[in-house]
C-alpha positions as CSV (number, residue, x, y, z in Angstrom):
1,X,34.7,11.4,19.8
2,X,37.8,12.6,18.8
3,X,39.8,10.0,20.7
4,X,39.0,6.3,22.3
5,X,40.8,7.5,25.5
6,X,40.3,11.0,25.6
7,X,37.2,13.4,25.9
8,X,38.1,17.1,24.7
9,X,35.7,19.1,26.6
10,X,35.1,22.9,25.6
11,X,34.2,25.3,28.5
12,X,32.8,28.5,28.6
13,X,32.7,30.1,31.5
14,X,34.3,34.2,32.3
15,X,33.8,33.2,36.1
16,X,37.2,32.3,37.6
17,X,36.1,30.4,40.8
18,X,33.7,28.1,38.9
19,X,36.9,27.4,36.5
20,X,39.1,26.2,39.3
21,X,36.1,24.1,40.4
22,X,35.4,22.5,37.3
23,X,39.1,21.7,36.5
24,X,39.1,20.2,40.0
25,X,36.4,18.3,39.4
26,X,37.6,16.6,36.4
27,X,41.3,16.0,37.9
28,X,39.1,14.0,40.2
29,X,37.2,11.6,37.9
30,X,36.9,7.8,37.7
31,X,40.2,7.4,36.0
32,X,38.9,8.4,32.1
33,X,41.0,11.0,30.7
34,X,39.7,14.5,30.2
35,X,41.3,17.5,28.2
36,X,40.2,20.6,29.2
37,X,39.9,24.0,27.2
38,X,38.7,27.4,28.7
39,X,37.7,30.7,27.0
40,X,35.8,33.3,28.5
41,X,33.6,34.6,26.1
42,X,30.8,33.3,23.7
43,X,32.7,34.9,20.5
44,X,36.2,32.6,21.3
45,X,34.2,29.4,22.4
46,X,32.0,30.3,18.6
47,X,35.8,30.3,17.2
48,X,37.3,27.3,18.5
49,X,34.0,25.1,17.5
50,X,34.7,26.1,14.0
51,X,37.9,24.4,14.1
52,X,36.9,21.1,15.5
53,X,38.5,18.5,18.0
54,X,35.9,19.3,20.6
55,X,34.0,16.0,21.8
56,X,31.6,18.0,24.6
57,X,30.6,21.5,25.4
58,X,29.9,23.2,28.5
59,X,28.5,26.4,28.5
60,X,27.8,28.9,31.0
61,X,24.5,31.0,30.3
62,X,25.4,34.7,31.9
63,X,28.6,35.5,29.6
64,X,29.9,38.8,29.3
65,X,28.9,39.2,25.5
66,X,25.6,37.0,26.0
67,X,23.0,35.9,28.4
68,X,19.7,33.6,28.6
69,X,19.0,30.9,26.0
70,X,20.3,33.6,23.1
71,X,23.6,32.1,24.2
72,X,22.3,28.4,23.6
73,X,20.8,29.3,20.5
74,X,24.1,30.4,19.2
75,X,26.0,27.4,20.5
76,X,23.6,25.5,18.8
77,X,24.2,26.7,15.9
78,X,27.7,26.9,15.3
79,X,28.0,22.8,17.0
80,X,24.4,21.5,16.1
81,X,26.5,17.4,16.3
82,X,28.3,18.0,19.6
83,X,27.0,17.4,22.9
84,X,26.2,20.6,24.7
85,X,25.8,21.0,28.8
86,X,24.8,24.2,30.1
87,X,26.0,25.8,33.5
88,X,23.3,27.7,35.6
89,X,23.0,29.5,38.5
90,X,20.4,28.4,41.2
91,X,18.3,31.8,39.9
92,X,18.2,30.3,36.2
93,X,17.3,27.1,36.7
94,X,14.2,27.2,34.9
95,X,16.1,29.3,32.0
96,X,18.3,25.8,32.3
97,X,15.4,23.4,32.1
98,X,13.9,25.3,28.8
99,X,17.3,25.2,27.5
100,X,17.2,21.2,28.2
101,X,13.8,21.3,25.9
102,X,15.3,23.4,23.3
103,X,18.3,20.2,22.7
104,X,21.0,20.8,25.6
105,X,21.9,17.2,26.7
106,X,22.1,18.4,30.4
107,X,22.7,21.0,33.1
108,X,24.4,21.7,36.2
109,X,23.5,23.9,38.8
110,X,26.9,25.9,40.0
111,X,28.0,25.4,43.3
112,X,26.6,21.8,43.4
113,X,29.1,20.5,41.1
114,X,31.0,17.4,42.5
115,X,33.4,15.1,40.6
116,X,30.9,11.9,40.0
117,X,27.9,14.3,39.2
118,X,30.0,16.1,36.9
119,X,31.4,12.7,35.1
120,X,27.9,10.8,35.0
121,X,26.7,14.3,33.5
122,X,29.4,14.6,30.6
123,X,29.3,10.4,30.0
124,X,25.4,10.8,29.4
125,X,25.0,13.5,27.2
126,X,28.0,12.1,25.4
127,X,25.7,8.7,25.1
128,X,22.0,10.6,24.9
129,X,23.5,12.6,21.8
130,X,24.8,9.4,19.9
131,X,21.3,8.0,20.7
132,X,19.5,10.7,19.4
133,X,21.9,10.7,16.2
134,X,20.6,6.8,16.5
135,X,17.5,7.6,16.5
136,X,17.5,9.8,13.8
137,X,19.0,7.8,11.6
138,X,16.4,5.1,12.4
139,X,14.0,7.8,11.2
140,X,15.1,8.5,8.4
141,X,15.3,4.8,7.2
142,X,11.5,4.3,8.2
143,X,10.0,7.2,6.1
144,X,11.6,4.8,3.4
145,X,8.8,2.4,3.3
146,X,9.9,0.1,0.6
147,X,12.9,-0.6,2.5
148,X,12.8,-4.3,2.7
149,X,12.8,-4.6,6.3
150,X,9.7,-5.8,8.2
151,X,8.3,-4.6,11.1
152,X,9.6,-6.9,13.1
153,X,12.9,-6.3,11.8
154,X,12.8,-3.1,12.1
155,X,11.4,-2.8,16.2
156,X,14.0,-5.7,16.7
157,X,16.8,-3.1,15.2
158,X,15.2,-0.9,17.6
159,X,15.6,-2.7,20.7
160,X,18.7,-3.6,20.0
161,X,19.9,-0.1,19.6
162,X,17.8,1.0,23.0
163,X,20.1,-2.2,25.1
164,X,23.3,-1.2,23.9
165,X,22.7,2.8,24.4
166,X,20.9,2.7,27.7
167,X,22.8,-0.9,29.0
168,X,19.4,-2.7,29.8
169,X,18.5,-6.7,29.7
170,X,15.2,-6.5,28.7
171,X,13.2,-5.1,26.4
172,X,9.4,-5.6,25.3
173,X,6.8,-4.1,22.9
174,X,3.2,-4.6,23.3
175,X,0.3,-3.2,21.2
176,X,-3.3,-3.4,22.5
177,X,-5.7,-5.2,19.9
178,X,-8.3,-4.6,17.5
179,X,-10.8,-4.7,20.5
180,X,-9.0,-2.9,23.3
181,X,-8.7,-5.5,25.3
182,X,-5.5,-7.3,25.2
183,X,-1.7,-6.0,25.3
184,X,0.0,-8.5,23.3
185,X,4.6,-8.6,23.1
186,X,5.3,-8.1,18.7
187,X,9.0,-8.0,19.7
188,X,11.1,-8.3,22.7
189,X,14.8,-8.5,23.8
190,X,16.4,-10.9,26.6
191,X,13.2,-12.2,27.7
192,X,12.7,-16.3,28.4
193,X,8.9,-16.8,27.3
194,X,7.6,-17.3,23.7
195,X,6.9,-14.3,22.2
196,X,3.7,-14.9,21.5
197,X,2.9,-16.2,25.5
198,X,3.6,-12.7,26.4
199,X,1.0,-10.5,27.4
200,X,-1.2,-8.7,29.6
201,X,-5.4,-7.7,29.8
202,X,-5.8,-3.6,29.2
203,X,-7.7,-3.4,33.0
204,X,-6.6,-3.5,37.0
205,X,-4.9,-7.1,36.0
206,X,-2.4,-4.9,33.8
207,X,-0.4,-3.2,36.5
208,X,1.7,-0.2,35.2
209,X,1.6,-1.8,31.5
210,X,-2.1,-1.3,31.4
211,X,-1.9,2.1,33.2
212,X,0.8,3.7,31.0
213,X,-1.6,2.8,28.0
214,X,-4.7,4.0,29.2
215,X,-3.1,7.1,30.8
216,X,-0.9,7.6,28.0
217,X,1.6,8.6,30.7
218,X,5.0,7.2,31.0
219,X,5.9,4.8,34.3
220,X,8.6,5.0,36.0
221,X,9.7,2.6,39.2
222,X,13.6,2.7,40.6
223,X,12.7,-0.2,42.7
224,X,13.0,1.4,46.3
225,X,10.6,-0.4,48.1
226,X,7.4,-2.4,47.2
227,X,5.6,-2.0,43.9
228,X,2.6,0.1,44.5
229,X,-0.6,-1.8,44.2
230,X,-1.7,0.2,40.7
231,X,1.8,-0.9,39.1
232,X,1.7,-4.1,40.4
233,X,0.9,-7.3,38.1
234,X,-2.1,-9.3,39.3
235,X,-2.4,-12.8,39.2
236,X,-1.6,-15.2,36.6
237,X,0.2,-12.4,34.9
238,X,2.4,-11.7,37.6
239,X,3.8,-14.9,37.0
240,X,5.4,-14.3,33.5
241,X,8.8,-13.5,34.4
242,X,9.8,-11.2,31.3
243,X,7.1,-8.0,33.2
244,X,8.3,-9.3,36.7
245,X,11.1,-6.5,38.6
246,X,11.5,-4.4,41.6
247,X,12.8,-1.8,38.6
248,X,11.0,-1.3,35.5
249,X,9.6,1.7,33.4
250,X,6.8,1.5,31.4
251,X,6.3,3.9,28.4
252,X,3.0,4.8,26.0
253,X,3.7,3.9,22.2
254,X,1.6,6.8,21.0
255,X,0.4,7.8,17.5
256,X,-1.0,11.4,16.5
257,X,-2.3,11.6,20.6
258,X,-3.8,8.0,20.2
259,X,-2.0,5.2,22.5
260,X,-1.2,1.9,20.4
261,X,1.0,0.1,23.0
262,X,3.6,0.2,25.6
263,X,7.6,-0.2,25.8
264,X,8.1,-2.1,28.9
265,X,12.0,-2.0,30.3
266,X,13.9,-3.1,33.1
267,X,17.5,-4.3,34.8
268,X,18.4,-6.6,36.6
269,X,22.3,-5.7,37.0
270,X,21.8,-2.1,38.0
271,X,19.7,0.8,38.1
272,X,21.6,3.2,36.0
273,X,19.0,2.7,32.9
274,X,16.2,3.9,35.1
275,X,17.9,7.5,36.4
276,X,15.2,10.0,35.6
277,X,18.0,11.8,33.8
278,X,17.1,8.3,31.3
279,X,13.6,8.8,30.5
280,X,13.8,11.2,28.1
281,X,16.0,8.7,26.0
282,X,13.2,5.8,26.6
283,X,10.8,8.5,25.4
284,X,12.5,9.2,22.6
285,X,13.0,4.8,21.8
286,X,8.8,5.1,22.6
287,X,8.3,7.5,19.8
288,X,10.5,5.8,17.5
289,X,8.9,2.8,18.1
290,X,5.2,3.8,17.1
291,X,6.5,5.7,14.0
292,X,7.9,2.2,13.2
293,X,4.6,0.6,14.0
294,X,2.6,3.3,12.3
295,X,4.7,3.2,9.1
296,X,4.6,-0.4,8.7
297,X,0.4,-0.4,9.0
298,X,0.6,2.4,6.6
299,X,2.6,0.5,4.3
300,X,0.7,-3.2,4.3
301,X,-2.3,-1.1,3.7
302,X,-0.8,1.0,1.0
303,X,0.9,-2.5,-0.1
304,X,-2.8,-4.0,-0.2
305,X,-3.8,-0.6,-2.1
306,X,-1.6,-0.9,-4.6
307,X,-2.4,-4.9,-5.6
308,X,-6.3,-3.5,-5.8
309,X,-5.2,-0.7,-7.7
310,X,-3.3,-2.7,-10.1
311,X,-6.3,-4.9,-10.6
312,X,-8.6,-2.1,-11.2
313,X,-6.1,-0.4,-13.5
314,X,-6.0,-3.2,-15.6
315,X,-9.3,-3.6,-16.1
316,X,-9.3,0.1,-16.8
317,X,-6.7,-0.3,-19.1
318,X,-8.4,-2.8,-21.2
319,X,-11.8,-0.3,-21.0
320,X,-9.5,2.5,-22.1
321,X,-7.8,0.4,-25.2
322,X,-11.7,0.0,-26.5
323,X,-12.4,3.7,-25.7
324,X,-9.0,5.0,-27.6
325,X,-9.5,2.6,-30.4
326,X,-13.2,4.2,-30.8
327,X,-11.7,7.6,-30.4
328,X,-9.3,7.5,-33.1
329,X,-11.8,6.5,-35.3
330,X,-14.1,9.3,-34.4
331,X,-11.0,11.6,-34.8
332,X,-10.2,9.9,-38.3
333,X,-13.3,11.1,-38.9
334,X,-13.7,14.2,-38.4
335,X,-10.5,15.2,-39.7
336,X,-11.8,13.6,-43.1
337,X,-14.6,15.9,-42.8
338,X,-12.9,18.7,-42.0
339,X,-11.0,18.2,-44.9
340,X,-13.6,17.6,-47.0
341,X,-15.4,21.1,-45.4
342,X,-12.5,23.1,-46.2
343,X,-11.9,21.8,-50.0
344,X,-15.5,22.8,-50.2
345,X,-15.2,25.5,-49.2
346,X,-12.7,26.5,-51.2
347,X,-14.3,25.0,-54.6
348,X,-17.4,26.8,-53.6
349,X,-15.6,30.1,-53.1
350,X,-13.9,29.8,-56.6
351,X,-17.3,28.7,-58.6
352,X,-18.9,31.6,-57.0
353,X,-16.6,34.4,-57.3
354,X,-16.9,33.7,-61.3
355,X,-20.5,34.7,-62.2
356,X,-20.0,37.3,-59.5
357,X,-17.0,38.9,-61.4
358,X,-19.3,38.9,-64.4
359,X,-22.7,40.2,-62.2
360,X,-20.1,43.1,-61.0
361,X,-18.5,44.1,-63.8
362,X,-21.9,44.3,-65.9
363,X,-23.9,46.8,-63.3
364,X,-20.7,48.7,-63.3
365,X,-21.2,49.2,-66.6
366,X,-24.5,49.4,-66.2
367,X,-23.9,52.2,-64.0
368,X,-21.0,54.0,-65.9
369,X,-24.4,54.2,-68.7
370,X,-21.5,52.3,-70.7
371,X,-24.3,51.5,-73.5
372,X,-26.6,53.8,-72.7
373,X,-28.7,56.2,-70.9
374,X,-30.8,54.3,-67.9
375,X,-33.6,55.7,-65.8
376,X,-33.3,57.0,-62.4
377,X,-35.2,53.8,-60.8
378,X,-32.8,51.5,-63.1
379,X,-29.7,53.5,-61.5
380,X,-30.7,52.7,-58.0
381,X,-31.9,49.4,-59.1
382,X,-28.1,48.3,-60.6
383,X,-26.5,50.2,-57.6
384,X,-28.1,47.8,-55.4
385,X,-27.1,44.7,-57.6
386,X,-23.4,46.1,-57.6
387,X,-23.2,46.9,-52.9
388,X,-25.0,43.6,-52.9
389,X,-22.4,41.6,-55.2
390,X,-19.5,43.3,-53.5
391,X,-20.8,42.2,-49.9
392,X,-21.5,38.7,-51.2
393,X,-17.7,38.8,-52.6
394,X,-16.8,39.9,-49.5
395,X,-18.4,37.3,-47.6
396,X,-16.8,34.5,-50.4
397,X,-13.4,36.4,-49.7
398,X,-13.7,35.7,-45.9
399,X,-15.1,31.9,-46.3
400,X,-11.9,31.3,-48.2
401,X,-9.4,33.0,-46.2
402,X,-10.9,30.9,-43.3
403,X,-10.6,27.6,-45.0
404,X,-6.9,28.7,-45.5
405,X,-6.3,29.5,-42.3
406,X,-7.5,26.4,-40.6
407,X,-6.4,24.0,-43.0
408,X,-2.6,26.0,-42.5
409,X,-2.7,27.3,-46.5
410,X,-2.8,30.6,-45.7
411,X,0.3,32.0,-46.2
412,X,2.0,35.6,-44.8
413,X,4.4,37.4,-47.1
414,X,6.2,40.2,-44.8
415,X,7.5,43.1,-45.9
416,X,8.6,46.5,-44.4
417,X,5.5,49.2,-44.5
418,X,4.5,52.2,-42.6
419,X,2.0,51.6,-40.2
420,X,0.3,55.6,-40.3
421,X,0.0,55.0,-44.0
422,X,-2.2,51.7,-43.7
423,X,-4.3,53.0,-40.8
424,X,-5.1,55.8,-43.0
425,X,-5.7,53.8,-45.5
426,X,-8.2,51.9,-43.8
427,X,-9.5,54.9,-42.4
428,X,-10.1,56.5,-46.1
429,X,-12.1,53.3,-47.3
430,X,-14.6,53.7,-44.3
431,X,-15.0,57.6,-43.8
432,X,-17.9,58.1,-46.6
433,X,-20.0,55.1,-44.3
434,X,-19.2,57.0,-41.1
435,X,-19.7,60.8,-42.4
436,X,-23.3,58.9,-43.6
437,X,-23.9,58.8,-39.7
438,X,-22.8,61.7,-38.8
439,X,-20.2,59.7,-36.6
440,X,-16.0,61.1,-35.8
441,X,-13.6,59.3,-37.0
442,X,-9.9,60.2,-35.1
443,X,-6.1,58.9,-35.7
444,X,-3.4,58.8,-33.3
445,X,0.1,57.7,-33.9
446,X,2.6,57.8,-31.5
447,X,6.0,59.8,-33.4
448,X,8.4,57.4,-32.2
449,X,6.2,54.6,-34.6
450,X,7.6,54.3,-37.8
451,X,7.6,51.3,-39.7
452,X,7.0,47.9,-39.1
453,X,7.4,44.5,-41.0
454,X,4.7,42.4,-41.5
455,X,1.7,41.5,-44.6
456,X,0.6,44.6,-45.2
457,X,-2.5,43.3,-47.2
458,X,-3.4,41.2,-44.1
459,X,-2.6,43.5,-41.8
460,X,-4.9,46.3,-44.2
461,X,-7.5,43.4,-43.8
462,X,-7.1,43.4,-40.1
463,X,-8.1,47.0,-39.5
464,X,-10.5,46.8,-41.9
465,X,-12.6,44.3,-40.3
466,X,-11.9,46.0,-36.9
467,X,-13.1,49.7,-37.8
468,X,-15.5,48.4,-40.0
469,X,-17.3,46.4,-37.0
470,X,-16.9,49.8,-35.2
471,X,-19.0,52.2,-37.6
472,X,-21.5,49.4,-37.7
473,X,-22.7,49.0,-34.2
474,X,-21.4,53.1,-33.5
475,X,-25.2,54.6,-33.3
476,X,-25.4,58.2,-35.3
477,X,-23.7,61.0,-33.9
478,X,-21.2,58.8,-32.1
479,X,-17.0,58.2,-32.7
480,X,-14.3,56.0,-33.3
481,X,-11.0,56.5,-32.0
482,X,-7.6,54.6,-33.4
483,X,-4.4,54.9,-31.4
484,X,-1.0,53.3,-31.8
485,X,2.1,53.1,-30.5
486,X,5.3,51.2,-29.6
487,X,5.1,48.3,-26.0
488,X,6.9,45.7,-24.6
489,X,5.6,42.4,-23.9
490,X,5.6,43.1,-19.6
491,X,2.5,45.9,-20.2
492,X,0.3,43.2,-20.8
493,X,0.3,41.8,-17.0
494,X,1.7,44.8,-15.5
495,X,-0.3,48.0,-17.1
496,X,-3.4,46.0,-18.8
497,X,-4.1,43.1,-15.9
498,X,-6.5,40.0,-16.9
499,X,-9.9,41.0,-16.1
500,X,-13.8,39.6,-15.6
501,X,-14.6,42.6,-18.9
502,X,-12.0,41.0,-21.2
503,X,-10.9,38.6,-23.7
504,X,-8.1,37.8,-24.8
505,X,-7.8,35.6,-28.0
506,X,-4.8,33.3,-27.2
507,X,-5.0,32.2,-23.1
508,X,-2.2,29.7,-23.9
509,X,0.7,31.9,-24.6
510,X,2.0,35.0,-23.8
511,X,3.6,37.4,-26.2
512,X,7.1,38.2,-25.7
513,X,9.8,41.6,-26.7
514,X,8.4,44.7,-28.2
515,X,5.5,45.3,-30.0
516,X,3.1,47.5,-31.5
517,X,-0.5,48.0,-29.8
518,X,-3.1,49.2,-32.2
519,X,-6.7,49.8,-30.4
520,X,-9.9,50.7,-31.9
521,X,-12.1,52.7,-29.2
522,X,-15.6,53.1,-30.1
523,X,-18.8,54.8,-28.3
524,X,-21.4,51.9,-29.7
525,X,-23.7,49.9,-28.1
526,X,-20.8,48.0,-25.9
527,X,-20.5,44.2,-25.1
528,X,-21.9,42.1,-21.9
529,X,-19.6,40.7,-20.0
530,X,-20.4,37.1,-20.7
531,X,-20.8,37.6,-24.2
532,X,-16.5,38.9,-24.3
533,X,-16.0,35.2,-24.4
534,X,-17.9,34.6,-27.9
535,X,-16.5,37.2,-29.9
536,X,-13.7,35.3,-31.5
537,X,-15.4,32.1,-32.2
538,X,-16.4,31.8,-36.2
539,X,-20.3,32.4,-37.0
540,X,-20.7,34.1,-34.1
541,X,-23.2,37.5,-33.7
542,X,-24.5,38.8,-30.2
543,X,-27.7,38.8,-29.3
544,X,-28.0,42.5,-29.2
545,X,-30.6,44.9,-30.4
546,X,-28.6,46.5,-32.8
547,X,-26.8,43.1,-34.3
548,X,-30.0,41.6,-35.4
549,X,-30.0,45.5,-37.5
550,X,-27.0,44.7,-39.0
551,X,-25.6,42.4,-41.8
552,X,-23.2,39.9,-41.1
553,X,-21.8,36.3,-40.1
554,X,-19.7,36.7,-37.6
555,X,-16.7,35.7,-39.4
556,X,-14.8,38.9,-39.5
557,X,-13.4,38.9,-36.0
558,X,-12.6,34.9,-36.3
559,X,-10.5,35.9,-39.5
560,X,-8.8,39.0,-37.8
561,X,-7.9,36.4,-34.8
562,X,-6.0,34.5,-37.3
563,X,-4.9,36.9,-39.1
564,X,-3.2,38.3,-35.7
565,X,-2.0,35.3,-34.6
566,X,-0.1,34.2,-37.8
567,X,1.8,37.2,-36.9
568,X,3.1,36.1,-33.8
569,X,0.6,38.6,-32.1
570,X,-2.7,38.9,-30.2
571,X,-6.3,40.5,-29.9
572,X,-8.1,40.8,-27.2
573,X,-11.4,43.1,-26.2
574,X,-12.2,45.9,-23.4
575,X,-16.2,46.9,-23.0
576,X,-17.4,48.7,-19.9
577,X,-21.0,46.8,-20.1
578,X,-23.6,46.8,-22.4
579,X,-24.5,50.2,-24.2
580,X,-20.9,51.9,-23.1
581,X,-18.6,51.2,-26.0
582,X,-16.1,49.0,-26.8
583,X,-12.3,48.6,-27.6
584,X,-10.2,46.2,-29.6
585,X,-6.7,45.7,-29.6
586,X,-4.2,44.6,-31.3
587,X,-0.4,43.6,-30.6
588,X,1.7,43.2,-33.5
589,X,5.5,42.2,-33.2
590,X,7.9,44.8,-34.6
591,X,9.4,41.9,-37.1
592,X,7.0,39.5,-37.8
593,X,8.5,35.1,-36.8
594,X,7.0,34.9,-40.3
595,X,10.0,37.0,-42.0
């Protein structure tokens, strides 16, 4: 409040008459000192909350410039902290009970406003919003399980809060246990008895404890008249004096629509705690209560959890010391051998490419009829010693690139080169093997593509391998179809989506700023779908038809992977299904990360 003495109450209301009445009613009140401001529309009253000094508010729900609960709503909003009591008409008193449910402390019905009503109804809400702001506080603090507080700390805290707020003398909490058959007091407030001497069977003996629990419905008696029979405590448990008053109410602690306990409260100096307009502040005490209860279960079992985890991880641990221990020696080893595969490789390659040198350069002579005339049976016969000896070298060549690659040797030595000129290139080396089966071979380079920077002799080797794969498993008669031309990085997701018929050779990254897309479109004998997978894995041929026709080890597309990926770039592969073509792709950064 904005003052120990003084309550600054904001009232909007356009209605003259129930002005006058109101300020009457105030000048009339039990002696505490009110300070009244009026405006008549929602806008002013929405302009004066934002400058603050205003303890209470109470607003009228028909205004001039807003009606219903829109007016509440936007109240609400601009003084969510403030207390907030709306005035109603007889005809909108159920708009003012929803209002009530939406978070207005209060109404009052116009025309049956009287001075005490109207005090009692400001003091309340004034007291019902500080205990909700209690509440929620409490709240807060108990989602915090490793708060040190207990449980019974924490429903002791509680109590306390729910005597000062609502001005009662005693307070009790029972649970029902394990079996359902007891209610037995975990904390109370100003009772005489032991705490643990306090409780009650879950049955007719019960009275309203027992009935609020099984009924999950809250009690309330103002102590006009006898107890009735199903409230009433039956022998010996009407004896214990804590549960013993004419006025008492009795409210369900209830978790997730299961009942746990009760909140039994009472009086003895007055009856003001038990005004129904109370309940819905013991309801609210209930609740906190059995999200106290609840989240201290949930943390001793969670506390129990964790000591059984913590045994278990350590025994883990010392299983996963062994395991790491063997697994670094397994990876020790296999990075020897890898090594060992790769230098290998490599010596191989370089003891093999010499007598091949010699076996080529002697049938080309051989051919050239260097030293003499040969027959026309020996010609064929050294031709196929020299197409044989320049696929084996070939085949060396692309061993020992690989061995590079993987054992990071292979180096990239960029340079500026024109990308129409290598495709053509490429396209020259191949064209006598394609014309051979009858197959079209077509270039297409964009205009606005002119030169790039990258290894042109791996790049060369890039295509190669691509078209090359293309005129192989292209039947006769068929085409191959190169395009190229400048992207940017965002076509990739947004004009060439992920999908079930593609591959893509590096899933972990995604290429970024422009690039230049080379594809190789064929009419061959296509891909299955779960073959796409396969294609860039080293040693690798599909199990097609026209593959088993064909020479090769499946290295070439592993290689161009690499090759591609050194770049900064990517590969991936298109096919419609098996026996409808294929396409490769390539994306190539404008400046290779290499340079």
């Amino acid at each position: 409040m904005s003052s120990e003495t003084t309550i600054r109450i904001l009232l909007v209301e356009d209605n003259p008459g129930d002005v006058r009445l109101l300020q009457e009613s105030l000048g009339e009140g039990d002696g505490a000192g009110f300070e009244l401001e009026v405006v008549g529309r929602l806008s002013a009253g929405l302009e004066r909350l934002a400058k603050g000094g205003i303890d209470l508010v109470l607003l009228d729900l028909g205004l001039s410039d807003c009606r219903g609960l829109e007016t509440l709503v936007r109240a609400r909003a601009a003084a969510s902290h403030l207390p907030l009591i709306v005035l109603t008409t007889l005809d909108d008193e159920a708009v003012a009970v929803q209002a009530v449910q939406r978070g207005a402390q209060d109404y009052l019905v116009k025309g049956q406003i009287e001075s005490r009503l109207l005090t009692r109804a400001i003091r309340y809400a004034i007291e019902r919003k500080r205990a909700e702001e209690t509440l929620q506080a409490l709240y807060r603090a108990s989602l915090h399980i490793q708060e040190p507080l207990g449980l019974r700390e924490r429903l002791d805290r509680l109590l306390q809060t729910a005597r000062d707020i609502l001005h009662l003398d005693r307070l009790v909490i029972l649970l029902s246990d394990p079996e359902g058959r007891w209610l037995k007091a975990v904390a109370s407030l100003g009772t005489e008895e032991p705490l643990e001497s306090i409780r009650v069977p879950i049955g007719p003996e019960g009275g309203g404890l027992a009935k609020a629990y099984l009924t999950k419905g809250a009690i309330f008696w103002d102590g006009s008249g006898p107890v009735p029979e199903d409230l009433r405590l039956r022998p010996p448990y009407d004896q214990i004096a804590s549960l013993r008053s004419k006025a008492f109410a009795n409210v369900p602690l209830v978790v997730q629509g299961r009942a746990i306990g009760v909140l039994g409260v009472d009086s003895k100096r007055s009856r003001r705690p038990l005004h129904p307009q109370m309940h819905h502040l013991l309801q609210l005490f209930a609740a906190q209560a059995a999200l106290a209860i609840e989240h201290g279960r949930l943390y001793e079992e969670r506390r129990m959890a964790a000591i059984q985890l913590e045994a278990t991880v350590e025994a883990r641990t010392r299983e996963l010391q062994a395991a790491n221990m063997q697994l670094e020696e397994a990876i020790r080893q296999v990075q020897a051998a890898s090594r060992h595969k790769s230098a290998f490789l490599a010596n191989m390659s370089h003891e093999l490419r010499t007598p091949l040198n010699a076996i080529l350069g002697f049938s080309e002579l051989l051919a050239q009829q260097t030293y003499g005339p040969v027959t026309e049976k020996q010609a064929r016969y050294v031709a196929n010693i020299h197409s044989s000896g320049e696929h084996l070298l070939a085949l060396i060549n692309d061993l020992l690139d690989l061995s590079k690659v993987e054992a990071g040797k292979l180096e990239l030595h960029p340079q500026s080169f024109h990308l129409r000129e290598a495709l053509e290139a490429a396209l020259h080396v191949l064209r006598p093997q394609a014309e051979a089966k009858q197959q079209a071979l077509m270039l297409d380079v964009a205009d606005e593509l002119s030169a790039i920077t990258a290894d042109p002799l791996r790049v060369r080797q890039a295509l190669y391998n691509l078209l090359s794969n293309a005129v192989k498993f292209t039947p006769a008669g068929g085409s191959i179809t190169v395009t190229a031309k400048r992207v940017h990085s965002s076509q990739l997701t947004v004009d060439r989506p992920r999908t079930s018929n593609r591959e893509l050779s590096t899933v972990d990254r995604e290429p970024a700023g422009e690039f230049v897309e080379i594809a190789v479109a064929d009419t061959g004998i296509g891909i299955k779908p779960e073959d796409l997978s396969r294609l860039f894995q080293p040693f690798t041929q599909l199990e097609q038809t026209l593959t088993k026709q064909t020479q090769g080890t499946g290295l070439g597309l592993a290689l161009t992977r690499h090759l591609v990926e050194l770049h900064g770039g990517t590969i991936w592969a298109d096919s419609a299904g098996e026996g409808r073509g294929s396409t490769f792709t390539i994306w190539l950064p404008l400046t290779s990360p290499a340079s």
